[in-house]
PDB file of N, CA, C and O in Angstrom:
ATOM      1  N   UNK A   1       0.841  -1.176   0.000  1.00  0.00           N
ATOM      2  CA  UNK A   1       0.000   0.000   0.000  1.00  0.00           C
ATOM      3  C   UNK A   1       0.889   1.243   0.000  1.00  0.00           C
ATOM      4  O   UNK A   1       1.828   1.474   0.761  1.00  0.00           O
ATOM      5  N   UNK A   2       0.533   1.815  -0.753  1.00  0.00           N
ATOM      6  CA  UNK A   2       1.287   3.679  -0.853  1.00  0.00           C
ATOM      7  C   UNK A   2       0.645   4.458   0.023  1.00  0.00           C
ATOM      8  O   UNK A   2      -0.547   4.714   0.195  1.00  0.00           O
ATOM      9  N   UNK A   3       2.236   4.994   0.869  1.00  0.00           N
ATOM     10  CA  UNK A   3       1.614   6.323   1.747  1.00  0.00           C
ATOM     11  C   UNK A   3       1.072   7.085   0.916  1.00  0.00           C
ATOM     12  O   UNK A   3       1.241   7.033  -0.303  1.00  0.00           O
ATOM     13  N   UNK A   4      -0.013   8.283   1.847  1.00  0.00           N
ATOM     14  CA  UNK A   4      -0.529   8.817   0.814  1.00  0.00           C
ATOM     15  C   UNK A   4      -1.138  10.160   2.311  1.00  0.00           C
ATOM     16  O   UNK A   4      -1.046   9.890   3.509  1.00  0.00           O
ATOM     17  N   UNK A   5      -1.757  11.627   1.700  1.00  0.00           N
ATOM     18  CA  UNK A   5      -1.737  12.404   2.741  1.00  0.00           C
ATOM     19  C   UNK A   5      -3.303  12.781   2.381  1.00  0.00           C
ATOM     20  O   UNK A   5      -3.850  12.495   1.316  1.00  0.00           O
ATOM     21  N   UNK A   6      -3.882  13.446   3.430  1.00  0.00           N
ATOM     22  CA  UNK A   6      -5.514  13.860   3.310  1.00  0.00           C
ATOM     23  C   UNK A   6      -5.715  15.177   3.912  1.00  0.00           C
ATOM     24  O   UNK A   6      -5.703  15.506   5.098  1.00  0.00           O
ATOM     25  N   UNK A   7      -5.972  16.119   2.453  1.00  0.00           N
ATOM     26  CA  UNK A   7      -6.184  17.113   2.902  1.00  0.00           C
ATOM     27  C   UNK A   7      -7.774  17.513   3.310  1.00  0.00           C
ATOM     28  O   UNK A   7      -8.465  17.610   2.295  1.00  0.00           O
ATOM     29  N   UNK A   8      -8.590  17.795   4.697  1.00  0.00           N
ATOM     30  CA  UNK A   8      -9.784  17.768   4.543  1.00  0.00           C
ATOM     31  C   UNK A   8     -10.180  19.344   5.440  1.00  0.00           C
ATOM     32  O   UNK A   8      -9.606  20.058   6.262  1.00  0.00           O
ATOM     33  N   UNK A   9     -11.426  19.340   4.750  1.00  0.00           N
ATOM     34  CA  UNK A   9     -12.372  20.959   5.168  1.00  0.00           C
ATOM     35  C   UNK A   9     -13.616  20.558   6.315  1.00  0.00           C
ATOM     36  O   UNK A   9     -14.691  19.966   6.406  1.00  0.00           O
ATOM     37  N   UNK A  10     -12.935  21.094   6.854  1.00  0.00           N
ATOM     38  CA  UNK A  10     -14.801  21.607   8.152  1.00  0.00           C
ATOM     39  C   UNK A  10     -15.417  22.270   7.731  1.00  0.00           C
ATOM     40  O   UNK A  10     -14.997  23.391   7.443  1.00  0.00           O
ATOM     41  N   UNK A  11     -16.445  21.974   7.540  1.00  0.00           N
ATOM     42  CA  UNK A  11     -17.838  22.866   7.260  1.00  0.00           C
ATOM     43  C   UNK A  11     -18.788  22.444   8.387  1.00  0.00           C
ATOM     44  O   UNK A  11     -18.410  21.616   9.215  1.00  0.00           O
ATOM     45  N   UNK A  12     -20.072  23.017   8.445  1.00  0.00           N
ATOM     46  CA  UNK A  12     -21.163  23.107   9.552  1.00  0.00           C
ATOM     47  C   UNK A  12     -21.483  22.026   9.620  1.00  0.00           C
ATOM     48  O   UNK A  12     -21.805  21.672  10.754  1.00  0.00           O
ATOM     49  N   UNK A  13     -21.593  20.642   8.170  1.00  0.00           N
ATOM     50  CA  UNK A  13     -21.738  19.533   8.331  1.00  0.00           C
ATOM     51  C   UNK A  13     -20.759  18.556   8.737  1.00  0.00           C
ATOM     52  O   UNK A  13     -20.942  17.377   8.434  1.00  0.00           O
ATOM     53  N   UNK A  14     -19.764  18.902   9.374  1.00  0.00           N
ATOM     54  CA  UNK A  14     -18.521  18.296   9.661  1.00  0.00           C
ATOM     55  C   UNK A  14     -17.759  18.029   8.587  1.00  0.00           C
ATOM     56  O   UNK A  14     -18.131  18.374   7.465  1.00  0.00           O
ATOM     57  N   UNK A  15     -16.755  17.470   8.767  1.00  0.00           N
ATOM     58  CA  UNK A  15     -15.433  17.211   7.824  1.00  0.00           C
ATOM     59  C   UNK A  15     -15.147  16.359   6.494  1.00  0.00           C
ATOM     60  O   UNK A  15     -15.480  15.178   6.388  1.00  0.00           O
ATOM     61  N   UNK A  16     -14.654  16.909   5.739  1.00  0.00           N
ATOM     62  CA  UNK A  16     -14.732  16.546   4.344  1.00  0.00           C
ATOM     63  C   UNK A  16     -13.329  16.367   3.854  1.00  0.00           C
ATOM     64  O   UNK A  16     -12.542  17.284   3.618  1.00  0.00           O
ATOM     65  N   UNK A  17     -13.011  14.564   3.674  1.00  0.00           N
ATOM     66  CA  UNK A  17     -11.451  14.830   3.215  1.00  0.00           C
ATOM     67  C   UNK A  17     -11.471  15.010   1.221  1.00  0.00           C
ATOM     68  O   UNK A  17     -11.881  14.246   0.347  1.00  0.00           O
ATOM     69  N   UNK A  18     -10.755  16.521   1.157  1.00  0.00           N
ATOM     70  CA  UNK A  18     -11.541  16.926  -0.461  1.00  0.00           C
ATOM     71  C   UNK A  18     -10.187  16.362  -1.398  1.00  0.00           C
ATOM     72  O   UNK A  18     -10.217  16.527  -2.617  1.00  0.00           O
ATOM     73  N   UNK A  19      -9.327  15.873  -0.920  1.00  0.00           N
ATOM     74  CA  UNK A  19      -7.885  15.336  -1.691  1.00  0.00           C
ATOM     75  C   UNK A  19      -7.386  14.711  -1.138  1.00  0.00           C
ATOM     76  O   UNK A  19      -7.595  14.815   0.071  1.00  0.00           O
ATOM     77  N   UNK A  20      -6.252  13.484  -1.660  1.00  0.00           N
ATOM     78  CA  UNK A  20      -5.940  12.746  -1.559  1.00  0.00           C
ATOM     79  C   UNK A  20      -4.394  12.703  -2.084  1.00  0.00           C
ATOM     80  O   UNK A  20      -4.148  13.443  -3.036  1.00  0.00           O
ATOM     81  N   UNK A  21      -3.773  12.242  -1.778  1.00  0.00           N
ATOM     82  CA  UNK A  21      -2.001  12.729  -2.326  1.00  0.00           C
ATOM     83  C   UNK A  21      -1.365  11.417  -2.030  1.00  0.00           C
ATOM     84  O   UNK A  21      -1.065  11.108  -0.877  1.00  0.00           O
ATOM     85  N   UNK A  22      -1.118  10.501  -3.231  1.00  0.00           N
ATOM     86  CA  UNK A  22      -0.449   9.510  -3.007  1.00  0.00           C
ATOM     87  C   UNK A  22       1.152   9.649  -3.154  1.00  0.00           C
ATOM     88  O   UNK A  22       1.522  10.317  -4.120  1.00  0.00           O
ATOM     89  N   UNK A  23       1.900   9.238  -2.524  1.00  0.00           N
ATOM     90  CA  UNK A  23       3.263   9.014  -2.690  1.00  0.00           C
ATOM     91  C   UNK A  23       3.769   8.086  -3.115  1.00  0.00           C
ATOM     92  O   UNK A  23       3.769   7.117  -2.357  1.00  0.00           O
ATOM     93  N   UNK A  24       4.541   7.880  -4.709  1.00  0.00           N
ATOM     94  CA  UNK A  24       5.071   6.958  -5.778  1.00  0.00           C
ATOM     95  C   UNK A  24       5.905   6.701  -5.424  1.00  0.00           C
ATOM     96  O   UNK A  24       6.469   7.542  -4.724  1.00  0.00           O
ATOM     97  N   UNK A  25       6.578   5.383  -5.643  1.00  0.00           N
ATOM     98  CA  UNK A  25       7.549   5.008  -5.479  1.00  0.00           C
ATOM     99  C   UNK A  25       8.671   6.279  -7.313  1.00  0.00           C
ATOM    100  O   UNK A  25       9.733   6.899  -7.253  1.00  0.00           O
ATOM    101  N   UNK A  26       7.933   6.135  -8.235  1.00  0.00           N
ATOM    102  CA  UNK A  26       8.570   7.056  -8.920  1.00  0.00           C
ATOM    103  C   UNK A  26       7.508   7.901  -9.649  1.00  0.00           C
ATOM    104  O   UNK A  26       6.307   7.658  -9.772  1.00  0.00           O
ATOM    105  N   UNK A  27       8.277   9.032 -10.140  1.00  0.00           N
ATOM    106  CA  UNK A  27       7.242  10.113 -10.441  1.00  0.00           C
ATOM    107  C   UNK A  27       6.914   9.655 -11.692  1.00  0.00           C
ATOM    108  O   UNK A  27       7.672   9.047 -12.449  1.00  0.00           O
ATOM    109  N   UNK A  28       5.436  10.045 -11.955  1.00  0.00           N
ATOM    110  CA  UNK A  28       4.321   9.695 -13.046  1.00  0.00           C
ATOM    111  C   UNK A  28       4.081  11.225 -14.037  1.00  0.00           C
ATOM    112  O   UNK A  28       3.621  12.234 -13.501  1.00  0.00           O
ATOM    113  N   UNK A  29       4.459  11.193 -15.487  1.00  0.00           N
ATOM    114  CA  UNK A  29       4.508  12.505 -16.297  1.00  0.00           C
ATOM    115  C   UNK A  29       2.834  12.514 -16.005  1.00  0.00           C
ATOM    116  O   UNK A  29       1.959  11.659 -15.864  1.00  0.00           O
ATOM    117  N   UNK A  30       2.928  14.184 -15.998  1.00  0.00           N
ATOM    118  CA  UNK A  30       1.833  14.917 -15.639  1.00  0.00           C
ATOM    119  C   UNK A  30       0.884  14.699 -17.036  1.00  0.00           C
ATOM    120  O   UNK A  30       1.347  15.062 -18.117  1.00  0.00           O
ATOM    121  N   UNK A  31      -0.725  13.970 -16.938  1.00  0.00           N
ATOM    122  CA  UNK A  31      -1.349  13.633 -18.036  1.00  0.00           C
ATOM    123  C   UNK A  31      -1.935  12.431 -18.512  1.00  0.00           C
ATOM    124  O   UNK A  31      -2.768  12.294 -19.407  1.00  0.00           O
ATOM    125  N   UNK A  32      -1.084  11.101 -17.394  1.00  0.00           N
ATOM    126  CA  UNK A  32      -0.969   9.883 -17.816  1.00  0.00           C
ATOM    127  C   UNK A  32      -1.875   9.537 -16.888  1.00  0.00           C
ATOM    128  O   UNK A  32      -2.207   8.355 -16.806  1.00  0.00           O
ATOM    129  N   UNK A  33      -2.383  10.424 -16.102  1.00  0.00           N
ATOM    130  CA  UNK A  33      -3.177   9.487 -14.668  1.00  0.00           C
ATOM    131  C   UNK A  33      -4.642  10.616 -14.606  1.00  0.00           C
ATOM    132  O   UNK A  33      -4.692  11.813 -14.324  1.00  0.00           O
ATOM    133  N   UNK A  34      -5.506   9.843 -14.917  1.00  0.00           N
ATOM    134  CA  UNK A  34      -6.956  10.602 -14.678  1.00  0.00           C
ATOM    135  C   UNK A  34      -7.822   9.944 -13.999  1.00  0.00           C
ATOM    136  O   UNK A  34      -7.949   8.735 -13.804  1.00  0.00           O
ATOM    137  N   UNK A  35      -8.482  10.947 -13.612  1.00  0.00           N
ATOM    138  CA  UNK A  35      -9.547  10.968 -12.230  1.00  0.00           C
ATOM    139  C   UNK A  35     -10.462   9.180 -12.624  1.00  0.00           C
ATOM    140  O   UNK A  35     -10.906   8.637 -11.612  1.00  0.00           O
ATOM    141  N   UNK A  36     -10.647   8.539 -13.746  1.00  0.00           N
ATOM    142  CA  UNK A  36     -11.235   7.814 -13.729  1.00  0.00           C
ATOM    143  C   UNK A  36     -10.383   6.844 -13.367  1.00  0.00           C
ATOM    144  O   UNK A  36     -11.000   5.790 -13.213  1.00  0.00           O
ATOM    145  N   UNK A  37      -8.597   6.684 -13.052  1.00  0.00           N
ATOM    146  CA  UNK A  37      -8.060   5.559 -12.650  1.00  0.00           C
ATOM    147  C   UNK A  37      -8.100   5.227 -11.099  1.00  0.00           C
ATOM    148  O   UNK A  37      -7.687   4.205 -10.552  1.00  0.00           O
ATOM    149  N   UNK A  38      -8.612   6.182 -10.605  1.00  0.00           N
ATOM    150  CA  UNK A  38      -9.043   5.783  -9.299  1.00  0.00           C
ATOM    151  C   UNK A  38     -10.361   5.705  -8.747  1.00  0.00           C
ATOM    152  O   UNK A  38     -11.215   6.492  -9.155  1.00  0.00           O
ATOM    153  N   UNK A  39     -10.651   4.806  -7.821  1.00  0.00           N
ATOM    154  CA  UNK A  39     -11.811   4.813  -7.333  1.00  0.00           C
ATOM    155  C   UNK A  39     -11.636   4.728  -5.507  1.00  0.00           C
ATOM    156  O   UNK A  39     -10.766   4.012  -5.012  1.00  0.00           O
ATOM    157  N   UNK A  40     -12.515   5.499  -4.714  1.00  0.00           N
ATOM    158  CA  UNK A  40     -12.242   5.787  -3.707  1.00  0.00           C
ATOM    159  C   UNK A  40     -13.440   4.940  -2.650  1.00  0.00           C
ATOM    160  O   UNK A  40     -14.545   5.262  -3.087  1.00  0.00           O
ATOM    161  N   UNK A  41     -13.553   4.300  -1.831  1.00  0.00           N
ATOM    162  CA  UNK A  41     -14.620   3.382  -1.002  1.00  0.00           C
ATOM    163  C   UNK A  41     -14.467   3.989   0.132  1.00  0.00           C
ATOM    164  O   UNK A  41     -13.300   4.358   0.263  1.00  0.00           O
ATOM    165  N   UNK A  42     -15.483   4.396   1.475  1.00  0.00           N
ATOM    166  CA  UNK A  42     -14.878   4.490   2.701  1.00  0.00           C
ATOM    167  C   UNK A  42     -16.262   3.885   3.762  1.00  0.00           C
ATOM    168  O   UNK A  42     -17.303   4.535   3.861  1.00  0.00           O
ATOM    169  N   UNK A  43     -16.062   2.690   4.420  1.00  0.00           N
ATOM    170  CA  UNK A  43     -16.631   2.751   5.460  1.00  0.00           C
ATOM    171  C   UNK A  43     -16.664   3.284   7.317  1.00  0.00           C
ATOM    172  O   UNK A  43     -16.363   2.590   8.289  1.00  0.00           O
ATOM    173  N   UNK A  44     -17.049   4.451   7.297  1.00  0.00           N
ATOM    174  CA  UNK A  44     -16.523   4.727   8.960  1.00  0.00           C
ATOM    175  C   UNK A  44     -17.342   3.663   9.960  1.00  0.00           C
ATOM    176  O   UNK A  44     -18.547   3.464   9.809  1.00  0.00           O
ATOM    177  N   UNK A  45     -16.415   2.890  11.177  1.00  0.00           N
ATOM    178  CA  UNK A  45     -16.885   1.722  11.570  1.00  0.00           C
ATOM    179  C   UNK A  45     -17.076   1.864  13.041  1.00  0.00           C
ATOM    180  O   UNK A  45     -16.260   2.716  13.393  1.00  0.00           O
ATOM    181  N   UNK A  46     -17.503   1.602  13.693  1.00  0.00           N
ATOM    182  CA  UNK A  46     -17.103   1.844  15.210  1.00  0.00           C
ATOM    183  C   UNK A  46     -16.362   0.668  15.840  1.00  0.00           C
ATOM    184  O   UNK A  46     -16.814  -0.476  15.838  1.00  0.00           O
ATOM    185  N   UNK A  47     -15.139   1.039  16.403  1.00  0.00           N
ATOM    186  CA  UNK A  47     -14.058   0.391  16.781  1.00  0.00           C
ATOM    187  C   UNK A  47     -14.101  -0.489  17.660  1.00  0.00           C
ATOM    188  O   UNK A  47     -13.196  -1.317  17.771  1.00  0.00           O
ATOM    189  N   UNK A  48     -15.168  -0.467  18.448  1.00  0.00           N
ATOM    190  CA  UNK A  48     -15.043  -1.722  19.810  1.00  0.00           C
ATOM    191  C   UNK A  48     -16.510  -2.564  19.041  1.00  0.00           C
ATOM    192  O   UNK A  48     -16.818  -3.650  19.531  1.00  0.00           O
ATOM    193  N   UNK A  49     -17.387  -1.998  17.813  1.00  0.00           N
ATOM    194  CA  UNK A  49     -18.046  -3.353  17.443  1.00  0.00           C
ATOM    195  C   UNK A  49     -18.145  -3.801  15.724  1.00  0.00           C
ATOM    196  O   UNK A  49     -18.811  -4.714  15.235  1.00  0.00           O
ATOM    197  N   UNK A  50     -17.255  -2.834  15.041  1.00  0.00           N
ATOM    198  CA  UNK A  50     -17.339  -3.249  13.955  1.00  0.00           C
ATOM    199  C   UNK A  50     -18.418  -2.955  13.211  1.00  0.00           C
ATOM    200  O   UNK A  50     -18.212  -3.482  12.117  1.00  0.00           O
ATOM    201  N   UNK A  51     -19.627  -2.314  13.199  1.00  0.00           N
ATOM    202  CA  UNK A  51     -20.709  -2.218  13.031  1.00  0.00           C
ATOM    203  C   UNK A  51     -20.350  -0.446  12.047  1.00  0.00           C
ATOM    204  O   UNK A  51     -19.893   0.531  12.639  1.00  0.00           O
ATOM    205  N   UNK A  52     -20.623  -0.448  10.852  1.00  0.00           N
ATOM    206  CA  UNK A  52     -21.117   0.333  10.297  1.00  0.00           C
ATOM    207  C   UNK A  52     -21.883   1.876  11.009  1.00  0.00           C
ATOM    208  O   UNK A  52     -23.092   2.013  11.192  1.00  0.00           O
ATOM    209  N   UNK A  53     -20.757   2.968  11.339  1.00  0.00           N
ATOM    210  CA  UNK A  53     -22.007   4.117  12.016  1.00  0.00           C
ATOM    211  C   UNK A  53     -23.199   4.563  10.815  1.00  0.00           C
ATOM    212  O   UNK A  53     -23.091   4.637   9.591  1.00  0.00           O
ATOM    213  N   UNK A  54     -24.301   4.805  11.676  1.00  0.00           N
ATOM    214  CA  UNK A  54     -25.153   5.302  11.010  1.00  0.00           C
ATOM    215  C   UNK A  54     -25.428   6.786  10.944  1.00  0.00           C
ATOM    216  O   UNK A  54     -25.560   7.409  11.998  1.00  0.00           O
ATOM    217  N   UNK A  55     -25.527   7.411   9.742  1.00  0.00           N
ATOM    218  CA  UNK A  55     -25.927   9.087   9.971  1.00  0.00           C
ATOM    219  C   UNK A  55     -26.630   9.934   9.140  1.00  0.00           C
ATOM    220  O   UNK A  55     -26.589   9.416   8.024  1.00  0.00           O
ATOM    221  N   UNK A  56     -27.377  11.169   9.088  1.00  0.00           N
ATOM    222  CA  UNK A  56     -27.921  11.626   8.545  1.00  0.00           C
ATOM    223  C   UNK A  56     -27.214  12.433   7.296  1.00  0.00           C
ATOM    224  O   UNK A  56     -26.067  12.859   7.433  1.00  0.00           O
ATOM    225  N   UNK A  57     -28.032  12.646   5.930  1.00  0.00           N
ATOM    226  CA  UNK A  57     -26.782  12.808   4.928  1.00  0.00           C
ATOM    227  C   UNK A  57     -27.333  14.362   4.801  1.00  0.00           C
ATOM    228  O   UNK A  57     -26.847  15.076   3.923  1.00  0.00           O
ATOM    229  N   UNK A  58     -28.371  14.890   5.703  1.00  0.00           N
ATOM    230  CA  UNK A  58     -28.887  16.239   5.855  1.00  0.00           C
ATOM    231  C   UNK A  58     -28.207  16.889   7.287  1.00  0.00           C
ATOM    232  O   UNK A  58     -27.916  16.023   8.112  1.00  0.00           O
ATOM    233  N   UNK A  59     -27.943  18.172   7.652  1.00  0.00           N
ATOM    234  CA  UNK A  59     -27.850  19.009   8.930  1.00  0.00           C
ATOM    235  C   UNK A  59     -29.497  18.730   9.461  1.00  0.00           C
ATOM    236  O   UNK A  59     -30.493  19.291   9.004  1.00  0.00           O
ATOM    237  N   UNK A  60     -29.455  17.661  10.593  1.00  0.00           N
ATOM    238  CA  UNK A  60     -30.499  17.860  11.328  1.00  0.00           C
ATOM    239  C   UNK A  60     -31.622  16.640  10.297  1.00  0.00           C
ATOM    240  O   UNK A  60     -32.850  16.726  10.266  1.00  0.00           O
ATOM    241  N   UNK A  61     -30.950  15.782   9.688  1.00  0.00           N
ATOM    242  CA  UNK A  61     -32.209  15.082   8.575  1.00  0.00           C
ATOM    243  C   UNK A  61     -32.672  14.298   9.487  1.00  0.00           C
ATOM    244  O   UNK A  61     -32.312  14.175  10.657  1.00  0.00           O
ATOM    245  N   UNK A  62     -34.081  13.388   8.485  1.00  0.00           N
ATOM    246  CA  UNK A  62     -34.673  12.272   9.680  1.00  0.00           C
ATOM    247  C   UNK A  62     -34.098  11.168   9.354  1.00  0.00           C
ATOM    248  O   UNK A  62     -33.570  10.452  10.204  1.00  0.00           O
ATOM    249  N   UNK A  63     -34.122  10.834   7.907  1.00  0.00           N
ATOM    250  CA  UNK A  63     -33.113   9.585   7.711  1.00  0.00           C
ATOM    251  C   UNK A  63     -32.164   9.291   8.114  1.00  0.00           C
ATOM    252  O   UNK A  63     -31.597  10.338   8.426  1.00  0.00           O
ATOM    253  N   UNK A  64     -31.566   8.486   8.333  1.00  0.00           N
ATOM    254  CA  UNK A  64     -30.310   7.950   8.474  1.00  0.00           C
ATOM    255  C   UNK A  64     -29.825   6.759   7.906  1.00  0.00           C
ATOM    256  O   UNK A  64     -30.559   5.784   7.747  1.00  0.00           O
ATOM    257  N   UNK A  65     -28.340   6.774   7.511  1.00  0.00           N
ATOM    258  CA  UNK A  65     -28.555   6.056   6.722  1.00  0.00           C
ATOM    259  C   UNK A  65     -26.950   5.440   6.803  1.00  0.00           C
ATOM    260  O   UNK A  65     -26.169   6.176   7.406  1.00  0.00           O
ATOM    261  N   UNK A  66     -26.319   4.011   6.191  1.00  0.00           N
ATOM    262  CA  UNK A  66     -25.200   3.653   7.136  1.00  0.00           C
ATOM    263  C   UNK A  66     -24.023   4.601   6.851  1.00  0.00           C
ATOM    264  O   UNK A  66     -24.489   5.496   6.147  1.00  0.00           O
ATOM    265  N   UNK A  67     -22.632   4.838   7.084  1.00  0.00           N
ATOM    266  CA  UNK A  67     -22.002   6.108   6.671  1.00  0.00           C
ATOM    267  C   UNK A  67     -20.842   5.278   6.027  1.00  0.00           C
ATOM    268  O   UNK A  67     -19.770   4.955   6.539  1.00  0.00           O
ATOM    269  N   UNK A  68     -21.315   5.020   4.802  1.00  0.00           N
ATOM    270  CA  UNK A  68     -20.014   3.958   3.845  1.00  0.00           C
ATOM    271  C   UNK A  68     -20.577   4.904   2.333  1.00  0.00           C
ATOM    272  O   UNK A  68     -21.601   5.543   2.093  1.00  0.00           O
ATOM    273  N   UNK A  69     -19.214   4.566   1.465  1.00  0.00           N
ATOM    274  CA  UNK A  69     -19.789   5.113  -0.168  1.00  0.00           C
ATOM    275  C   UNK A  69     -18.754   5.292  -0.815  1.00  0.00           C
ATOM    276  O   UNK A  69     -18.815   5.673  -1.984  1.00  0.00           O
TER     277      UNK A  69
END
């Protein structure tokens, strides 16, 4: 797995990581790598049960819904 760094923004809905910065073992010419060669998954989990958190995808919504995508 490649280190890699996360730059993320607070907003009122909490935190948003908006980039991603992988570190190559060698540098890649600028052009050869587009947004469709990556794909990004994240499930946030809770640590003592493994269980998927659940949350609203509104400030204050009624749904909720699990927090993976």
């Amino acid at each position: 797995m490649l280190k890699y760094k996360t730059y993320t923004v607070v907003t009122d809905n909490g935190p948003y990581v908006t980039k991603l910065i992988l570190e190559t073992p060698y540098e890649i010419a600028n052009g050869l790598v587009h947004k469709s060669t990556f794909s990004v998954y994240v499930e946030r989990r809770n640590p003592s049960t493994g269980e998927v958190f659940l949350g609203a995808r509104e400030w204050l919504g009624e749904k909720i819904y699990p927090s993976k995508g």
